[in-house]
CHARMM-style PDB file with segment names, atoms N, HN, CA, C and O in Angstrom:
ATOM      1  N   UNK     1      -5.443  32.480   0.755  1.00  0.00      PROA
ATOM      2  CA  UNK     1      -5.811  31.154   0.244  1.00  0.00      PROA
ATOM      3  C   UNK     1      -6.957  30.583   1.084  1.00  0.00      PROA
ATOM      4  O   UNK     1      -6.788  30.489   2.300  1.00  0.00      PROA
ATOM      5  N   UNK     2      -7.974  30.241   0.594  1.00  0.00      PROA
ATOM      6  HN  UNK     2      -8.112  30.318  -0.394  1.00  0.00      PROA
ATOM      7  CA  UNK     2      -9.191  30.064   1.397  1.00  0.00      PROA
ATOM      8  C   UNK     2      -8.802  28.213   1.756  1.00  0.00      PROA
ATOM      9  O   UNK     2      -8.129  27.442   1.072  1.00  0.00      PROA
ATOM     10  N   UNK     3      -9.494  27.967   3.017  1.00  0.00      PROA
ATOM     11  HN  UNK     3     -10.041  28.593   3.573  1.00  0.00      PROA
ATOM     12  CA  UNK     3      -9.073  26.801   3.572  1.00  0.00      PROA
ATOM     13  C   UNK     3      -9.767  25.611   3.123  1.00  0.00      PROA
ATOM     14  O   UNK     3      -9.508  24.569   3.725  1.00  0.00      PROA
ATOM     15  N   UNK     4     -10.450  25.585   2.345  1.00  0.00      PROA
ATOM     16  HN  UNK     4     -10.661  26.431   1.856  1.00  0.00      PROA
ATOM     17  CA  UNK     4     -11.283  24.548   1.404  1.00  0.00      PROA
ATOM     18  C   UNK     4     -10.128  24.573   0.517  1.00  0.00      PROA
ATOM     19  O   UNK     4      -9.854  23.373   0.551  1.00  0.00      PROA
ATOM     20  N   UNK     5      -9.310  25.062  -0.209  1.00  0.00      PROA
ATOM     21  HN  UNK     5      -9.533  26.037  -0.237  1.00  0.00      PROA
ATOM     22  CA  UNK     5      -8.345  25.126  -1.719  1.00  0.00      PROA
ATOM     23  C   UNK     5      -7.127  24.110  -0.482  1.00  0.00      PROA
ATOM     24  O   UNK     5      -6.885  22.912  -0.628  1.00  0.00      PROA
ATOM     25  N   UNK     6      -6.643  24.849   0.458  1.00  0.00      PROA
ATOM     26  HN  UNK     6      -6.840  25.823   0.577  1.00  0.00      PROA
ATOM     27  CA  UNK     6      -5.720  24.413   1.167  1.00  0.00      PROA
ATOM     28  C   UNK     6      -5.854  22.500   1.698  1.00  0.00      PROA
ATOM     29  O   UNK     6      -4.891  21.740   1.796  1.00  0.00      PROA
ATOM     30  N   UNK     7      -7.333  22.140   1.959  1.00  0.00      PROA
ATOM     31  HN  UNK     7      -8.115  22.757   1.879  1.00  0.00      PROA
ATOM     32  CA  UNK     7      -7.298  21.095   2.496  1.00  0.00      PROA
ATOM     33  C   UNK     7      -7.725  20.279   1.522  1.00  0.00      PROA
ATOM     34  O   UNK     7      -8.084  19.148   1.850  1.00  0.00      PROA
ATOM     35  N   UNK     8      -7.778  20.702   0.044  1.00  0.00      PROA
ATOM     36  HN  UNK     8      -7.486  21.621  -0.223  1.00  0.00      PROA
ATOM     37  CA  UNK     8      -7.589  19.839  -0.738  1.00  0.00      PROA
ATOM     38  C   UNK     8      -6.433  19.394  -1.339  1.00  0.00      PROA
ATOM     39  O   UNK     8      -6.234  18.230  -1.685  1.00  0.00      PROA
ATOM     40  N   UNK     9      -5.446  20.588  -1.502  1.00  0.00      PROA
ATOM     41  HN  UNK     9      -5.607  21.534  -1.221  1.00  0.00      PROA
ATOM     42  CA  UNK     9      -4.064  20.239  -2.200  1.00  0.00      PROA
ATOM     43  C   UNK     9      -3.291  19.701  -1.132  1.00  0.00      PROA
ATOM     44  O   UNK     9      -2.118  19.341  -1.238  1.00  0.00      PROA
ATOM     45  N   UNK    10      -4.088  19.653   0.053  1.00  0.00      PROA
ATOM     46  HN  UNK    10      -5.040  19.946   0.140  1.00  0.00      PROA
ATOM     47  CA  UNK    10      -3.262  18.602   1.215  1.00  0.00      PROA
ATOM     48  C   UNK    10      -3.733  17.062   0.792  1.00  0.00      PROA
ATOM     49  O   UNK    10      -3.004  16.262   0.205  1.00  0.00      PROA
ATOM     50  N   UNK    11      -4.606  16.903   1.059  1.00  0.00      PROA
ATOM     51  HN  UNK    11      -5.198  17.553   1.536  1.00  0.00      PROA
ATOM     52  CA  UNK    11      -5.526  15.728   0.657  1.00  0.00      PROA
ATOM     53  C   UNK    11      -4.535  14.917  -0.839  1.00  0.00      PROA
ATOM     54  O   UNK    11      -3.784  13.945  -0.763  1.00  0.00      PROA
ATOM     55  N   UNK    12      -4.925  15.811  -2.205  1.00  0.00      PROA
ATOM     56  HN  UNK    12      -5.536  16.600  -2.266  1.00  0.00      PROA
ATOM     57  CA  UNK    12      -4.416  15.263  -3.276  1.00  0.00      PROA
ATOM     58  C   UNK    12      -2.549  14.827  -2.908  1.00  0.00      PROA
ATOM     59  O   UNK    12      -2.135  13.766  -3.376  1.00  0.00      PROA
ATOM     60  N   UNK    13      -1.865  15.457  -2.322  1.00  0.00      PROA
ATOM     61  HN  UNK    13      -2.202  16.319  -1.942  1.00  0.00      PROA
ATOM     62  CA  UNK    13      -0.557  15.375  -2.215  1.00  0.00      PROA
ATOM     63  C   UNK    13      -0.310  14.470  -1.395  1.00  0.00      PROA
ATOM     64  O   UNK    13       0.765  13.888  -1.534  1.00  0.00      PROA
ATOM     65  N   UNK    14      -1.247  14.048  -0.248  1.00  0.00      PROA
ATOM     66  HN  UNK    14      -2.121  14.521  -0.135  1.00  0.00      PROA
ATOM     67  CA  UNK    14      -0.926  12.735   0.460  1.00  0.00      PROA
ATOM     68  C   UNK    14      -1.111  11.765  -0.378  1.00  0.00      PROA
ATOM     69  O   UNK    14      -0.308  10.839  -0.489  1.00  0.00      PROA
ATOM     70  N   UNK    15      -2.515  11.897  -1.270  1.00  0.00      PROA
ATOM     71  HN  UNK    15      -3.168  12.649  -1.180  1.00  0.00      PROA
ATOM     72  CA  UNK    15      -2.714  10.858  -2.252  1.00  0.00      PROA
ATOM     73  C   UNK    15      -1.811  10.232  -3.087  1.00  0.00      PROA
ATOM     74  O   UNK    15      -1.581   9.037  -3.271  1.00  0.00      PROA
ATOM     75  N   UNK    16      -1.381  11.141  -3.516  1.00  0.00      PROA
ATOM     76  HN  UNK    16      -1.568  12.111  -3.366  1.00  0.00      PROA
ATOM     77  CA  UNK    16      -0.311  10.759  -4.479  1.00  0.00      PROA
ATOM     78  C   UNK    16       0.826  10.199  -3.945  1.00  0.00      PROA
ATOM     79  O   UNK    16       1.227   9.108  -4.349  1.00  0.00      PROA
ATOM     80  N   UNK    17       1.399  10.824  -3.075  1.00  0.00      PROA
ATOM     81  HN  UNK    17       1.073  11.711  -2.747  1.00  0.00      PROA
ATOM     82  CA  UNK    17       2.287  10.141  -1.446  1.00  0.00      PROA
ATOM     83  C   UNK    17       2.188   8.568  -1.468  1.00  0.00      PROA
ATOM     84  O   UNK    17       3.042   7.694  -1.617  1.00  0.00      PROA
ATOM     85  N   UNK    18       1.007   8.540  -1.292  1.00  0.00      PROA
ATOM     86  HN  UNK    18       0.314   9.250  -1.171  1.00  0.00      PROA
ATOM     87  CA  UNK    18       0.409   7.164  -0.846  1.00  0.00      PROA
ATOM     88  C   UNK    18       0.317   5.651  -1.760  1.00  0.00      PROA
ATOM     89  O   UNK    18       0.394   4.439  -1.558  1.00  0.00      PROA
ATOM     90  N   UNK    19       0.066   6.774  -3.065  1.00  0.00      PROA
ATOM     91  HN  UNK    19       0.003   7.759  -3.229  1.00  0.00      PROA
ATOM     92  CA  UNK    19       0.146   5.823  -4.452  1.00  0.00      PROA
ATOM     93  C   UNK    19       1.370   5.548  -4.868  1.00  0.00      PROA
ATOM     94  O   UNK    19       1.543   4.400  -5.275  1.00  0.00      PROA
ATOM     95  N   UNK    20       2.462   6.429  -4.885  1.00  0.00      PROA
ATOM     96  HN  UNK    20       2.322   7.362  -4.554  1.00  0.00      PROA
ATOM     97  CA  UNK    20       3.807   6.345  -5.058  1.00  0.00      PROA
ATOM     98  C   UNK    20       4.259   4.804  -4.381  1.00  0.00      PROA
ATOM     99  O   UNK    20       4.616   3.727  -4.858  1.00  0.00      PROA
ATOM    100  N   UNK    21       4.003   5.412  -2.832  1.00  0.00      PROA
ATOM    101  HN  UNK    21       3.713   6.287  -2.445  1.00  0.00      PROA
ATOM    102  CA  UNK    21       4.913   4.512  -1.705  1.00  0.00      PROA
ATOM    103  C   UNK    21       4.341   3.127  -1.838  1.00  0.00      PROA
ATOM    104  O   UNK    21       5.065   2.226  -1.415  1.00  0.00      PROA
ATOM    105  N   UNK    22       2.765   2.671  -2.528  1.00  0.00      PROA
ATOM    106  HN  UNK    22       2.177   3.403  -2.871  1.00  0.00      PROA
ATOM    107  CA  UNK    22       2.350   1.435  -2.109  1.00  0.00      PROA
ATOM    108  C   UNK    22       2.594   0.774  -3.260  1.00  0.00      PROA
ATOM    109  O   UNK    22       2.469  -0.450  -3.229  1.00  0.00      PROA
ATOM    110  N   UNK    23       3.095   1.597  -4.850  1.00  0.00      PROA
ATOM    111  HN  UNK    23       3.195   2.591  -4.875  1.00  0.00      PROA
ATOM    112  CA  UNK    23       3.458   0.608  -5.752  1.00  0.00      PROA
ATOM    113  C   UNK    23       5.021   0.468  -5.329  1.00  0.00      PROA
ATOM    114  O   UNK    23       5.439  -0.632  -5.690  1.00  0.00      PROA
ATOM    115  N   UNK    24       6.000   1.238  -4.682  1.00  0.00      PROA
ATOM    116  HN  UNK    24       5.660   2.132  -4.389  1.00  0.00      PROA
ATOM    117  CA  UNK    24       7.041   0.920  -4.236  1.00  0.00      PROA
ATOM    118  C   UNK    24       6.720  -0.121  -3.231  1.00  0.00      PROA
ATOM    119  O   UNK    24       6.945  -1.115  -3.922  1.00  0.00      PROA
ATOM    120  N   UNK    25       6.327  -0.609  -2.010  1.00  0.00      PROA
ATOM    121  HN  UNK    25       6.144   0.198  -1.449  1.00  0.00      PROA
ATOM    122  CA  UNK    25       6.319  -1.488  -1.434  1.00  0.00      PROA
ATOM    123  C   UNK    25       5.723  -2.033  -1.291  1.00  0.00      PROA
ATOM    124  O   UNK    25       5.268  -2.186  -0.158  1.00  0.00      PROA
ATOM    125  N   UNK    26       5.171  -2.918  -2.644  1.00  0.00      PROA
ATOM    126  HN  UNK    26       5.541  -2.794  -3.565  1.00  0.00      PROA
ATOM    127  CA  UNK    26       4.387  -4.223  -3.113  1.00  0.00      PROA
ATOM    128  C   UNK    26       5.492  -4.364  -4.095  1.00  0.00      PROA
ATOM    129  O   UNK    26       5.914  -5.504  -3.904  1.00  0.00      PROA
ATOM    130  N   UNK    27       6.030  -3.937  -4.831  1.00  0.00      PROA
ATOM    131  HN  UNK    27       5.687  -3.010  -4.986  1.00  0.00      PROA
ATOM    132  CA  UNK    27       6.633  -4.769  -5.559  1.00  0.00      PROA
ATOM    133  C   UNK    27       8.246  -4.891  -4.907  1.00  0.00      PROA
ATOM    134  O   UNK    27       8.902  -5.863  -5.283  1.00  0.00      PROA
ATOM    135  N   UNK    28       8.861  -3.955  -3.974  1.00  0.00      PROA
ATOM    136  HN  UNK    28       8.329  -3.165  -3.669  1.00  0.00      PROA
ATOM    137  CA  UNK    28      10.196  -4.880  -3.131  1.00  0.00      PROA
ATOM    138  C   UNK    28       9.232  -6.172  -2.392  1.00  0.00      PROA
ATOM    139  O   UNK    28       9.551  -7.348  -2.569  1.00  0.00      PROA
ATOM    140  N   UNK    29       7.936  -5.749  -1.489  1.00  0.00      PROA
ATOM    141  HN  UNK    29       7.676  -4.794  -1.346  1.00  0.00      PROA
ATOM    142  CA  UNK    29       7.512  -7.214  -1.019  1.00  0.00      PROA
ATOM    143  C   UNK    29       7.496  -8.216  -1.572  1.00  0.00      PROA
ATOM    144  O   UNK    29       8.024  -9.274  -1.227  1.00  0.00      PROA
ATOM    145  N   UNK    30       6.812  -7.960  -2.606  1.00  0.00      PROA
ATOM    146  HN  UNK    30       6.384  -7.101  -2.887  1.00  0.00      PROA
ATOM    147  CA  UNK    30       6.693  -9.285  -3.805  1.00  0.00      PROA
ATOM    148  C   UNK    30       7.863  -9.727  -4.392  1.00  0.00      PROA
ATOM    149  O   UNK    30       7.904 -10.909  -4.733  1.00  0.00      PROA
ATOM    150  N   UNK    31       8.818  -9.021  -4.577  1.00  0.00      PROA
ATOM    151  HN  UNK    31       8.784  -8.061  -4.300  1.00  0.00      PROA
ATOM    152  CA  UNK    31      10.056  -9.924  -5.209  1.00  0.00      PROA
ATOM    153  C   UNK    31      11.106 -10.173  -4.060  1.00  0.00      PROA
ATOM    154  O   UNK    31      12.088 -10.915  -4.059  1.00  0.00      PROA
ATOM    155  N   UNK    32      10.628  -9.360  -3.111  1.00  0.00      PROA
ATOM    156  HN  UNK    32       9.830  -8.757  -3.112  1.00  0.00      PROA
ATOM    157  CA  UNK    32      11.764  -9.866  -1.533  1.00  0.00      PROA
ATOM    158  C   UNK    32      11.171 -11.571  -1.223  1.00  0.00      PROA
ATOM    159  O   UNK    32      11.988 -12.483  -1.097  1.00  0.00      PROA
ATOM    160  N   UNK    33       9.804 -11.794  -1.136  1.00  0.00      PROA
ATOM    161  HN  UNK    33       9.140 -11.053  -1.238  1.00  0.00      PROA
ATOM    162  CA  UNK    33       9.071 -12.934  -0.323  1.00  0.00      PROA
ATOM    163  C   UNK    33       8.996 -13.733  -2.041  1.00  0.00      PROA
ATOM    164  O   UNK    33       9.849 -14.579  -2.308  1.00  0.00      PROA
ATOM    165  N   UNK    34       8.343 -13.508  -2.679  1.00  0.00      PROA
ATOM    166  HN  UNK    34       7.650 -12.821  -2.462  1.00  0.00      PROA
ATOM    167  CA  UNK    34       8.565 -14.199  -4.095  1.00  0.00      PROA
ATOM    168  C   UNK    34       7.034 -14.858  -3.846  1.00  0.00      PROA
ATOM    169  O   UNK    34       6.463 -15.238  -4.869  1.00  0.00      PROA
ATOM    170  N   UNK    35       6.395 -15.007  -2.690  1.00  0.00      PROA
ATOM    171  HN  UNK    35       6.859 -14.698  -1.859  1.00  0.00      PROA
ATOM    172  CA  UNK    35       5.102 -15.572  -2.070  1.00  0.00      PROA
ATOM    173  C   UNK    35       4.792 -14.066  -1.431  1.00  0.00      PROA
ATOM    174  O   UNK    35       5.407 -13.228  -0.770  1.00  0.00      PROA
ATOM    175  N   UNK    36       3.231 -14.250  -2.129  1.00  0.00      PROA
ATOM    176  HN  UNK    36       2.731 -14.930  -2.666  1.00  0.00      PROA
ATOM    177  CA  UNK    36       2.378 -12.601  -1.140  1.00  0.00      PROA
ATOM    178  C   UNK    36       1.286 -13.613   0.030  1.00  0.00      PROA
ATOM    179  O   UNK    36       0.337 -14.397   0.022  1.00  0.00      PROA
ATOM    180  N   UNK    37       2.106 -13.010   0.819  1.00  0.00      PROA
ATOM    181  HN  UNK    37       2.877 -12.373   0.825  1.00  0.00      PROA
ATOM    182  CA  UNK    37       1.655 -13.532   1.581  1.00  0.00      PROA
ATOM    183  C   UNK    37       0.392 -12.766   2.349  1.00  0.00      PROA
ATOM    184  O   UNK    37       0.714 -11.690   2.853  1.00  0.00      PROA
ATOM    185  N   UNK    38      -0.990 -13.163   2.510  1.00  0.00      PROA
ATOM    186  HN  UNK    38      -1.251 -14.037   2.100  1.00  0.00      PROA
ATOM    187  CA  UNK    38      -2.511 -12.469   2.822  1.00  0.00      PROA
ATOM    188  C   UNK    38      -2.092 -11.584   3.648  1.00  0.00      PROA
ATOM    189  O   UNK    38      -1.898 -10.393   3.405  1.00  0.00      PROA
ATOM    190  N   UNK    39      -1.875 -12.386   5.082  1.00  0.00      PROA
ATOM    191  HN  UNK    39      -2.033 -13.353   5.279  1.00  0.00      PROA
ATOM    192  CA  UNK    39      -2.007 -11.367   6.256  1.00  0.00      PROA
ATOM    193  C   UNK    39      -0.147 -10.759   6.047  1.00  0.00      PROA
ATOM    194  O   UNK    39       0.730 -11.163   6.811  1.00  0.00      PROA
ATOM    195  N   UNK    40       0.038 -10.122   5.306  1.00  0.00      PROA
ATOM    196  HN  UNK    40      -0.674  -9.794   4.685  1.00  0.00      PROA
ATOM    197  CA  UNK    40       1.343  -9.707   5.850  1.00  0.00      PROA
ATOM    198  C   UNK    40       1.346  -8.154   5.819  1.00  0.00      PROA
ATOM    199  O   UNK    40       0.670  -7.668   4.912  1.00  0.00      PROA
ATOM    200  N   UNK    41       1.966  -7.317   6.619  1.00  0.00      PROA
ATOM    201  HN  UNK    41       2.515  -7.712   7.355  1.00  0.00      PROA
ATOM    202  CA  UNK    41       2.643  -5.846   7.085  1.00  0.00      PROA
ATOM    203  C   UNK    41       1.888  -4.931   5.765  1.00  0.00      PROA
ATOM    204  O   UNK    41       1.256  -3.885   5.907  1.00  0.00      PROA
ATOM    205  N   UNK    42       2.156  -5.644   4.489  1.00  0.00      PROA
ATOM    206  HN  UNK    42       2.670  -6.494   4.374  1.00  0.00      PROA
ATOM    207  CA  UNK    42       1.805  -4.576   3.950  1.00  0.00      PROA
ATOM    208  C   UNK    42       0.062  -4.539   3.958  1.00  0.00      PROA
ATOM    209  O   UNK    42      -0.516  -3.498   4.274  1.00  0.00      PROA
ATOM    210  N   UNK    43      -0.812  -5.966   3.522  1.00  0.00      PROA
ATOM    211  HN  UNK    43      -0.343  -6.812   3.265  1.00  0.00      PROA
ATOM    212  CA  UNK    43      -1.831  -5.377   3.278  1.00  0.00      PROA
ATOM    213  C   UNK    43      -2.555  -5.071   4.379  1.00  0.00      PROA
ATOM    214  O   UNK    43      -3.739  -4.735   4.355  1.00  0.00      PROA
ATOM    215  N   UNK    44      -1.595  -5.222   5.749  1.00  0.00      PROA
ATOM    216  HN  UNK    44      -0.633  -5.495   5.768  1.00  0.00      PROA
ATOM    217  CA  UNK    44      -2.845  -4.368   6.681  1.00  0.00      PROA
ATOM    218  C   UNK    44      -2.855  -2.810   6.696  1.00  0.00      PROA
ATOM    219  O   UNK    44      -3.792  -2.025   6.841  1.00  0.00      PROA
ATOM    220  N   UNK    45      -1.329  -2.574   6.472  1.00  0.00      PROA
ATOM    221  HN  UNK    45      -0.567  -3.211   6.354  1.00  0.00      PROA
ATOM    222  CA  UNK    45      -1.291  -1.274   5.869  1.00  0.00      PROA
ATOM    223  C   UNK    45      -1.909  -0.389   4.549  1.00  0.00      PROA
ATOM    224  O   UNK    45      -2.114   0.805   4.329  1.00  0.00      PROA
ATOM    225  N   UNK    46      -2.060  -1.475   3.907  1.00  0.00      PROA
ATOM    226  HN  UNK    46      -1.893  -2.445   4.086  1.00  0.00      PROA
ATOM    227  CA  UNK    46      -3.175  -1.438   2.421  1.00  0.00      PROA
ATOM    228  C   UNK    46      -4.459  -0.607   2.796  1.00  0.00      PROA
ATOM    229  O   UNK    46      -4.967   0.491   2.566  1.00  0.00      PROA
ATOM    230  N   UNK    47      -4.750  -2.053   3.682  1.00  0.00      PROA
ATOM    231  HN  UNK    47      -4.338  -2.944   3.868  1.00  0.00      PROA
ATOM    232  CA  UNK    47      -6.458  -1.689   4.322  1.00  0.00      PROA
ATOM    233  C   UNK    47      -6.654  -1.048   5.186  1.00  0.00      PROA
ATOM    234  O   UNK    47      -7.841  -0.728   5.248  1.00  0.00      PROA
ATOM    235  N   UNK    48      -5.842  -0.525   6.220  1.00  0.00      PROA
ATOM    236  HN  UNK    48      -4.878  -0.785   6.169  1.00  0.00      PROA
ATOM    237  CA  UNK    48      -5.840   0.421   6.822  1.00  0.00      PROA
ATOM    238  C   UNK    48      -5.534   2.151   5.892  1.00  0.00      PROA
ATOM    239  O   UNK    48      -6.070   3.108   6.452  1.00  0.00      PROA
ATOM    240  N   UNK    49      -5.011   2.357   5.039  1.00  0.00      PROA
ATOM    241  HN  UNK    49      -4.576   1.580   4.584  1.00  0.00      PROA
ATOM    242  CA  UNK    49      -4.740   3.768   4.373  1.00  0.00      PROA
ATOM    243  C   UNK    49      -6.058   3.621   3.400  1.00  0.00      PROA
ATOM    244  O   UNK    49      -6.704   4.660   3.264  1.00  0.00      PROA
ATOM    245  N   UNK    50      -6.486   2.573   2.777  1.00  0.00      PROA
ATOM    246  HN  UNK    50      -5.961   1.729   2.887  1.00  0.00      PROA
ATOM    247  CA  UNK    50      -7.815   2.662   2.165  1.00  0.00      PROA
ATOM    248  C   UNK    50      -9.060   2.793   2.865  1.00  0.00      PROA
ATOM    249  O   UNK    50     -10.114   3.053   2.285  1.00  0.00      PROA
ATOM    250  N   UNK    51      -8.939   2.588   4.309  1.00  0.00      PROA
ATOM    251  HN  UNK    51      -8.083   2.376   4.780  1.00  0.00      PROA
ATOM    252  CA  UNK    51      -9.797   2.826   5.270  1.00  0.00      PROA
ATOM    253  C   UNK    51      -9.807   4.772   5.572  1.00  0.00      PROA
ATOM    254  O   UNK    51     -10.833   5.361   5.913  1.00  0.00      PROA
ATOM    255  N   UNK    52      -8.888   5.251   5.421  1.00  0.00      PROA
ATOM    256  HN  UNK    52      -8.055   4.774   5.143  1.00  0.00      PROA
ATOM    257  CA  UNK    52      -8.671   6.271   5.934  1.00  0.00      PROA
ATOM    258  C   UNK    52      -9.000   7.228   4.309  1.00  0.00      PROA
ATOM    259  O   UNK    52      -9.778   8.174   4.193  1.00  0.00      PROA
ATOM    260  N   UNK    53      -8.515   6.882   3.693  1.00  0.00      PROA
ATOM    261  HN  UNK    53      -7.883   6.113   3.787  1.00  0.00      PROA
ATOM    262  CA  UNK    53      -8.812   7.972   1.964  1.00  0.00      PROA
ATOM    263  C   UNK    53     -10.228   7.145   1.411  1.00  0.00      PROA
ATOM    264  OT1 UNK    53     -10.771   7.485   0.360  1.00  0.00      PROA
TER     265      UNK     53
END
């Protein structure tokens, strides 16, 4: 398996990882707080994983 094929189906599988977990925890945040609150846990985590992909 050549390592270009490998470090993409790594890449896509975090992606998807990532998309999964952040519509899961925006919407427990949002209906836990009922208020989204700017600076809170998740969107620095937001902007930090969109910083990184």
């Amino acid at each position: 398996m050549p390592l270009s094929y490998f470090l993409n189906f790594m890449i896509n599988t975090l992606l998807e990882q990532n998309q999964k977990a952040k519509k899961i925890n925006f919407s427990n945040h949002f209906f836990k707080n009922k208020v989204f609150l700017p600076h809170s846990k998740f969107l620095e985590w937001d902007l930090w994983t969109h910083s990184l992909f």
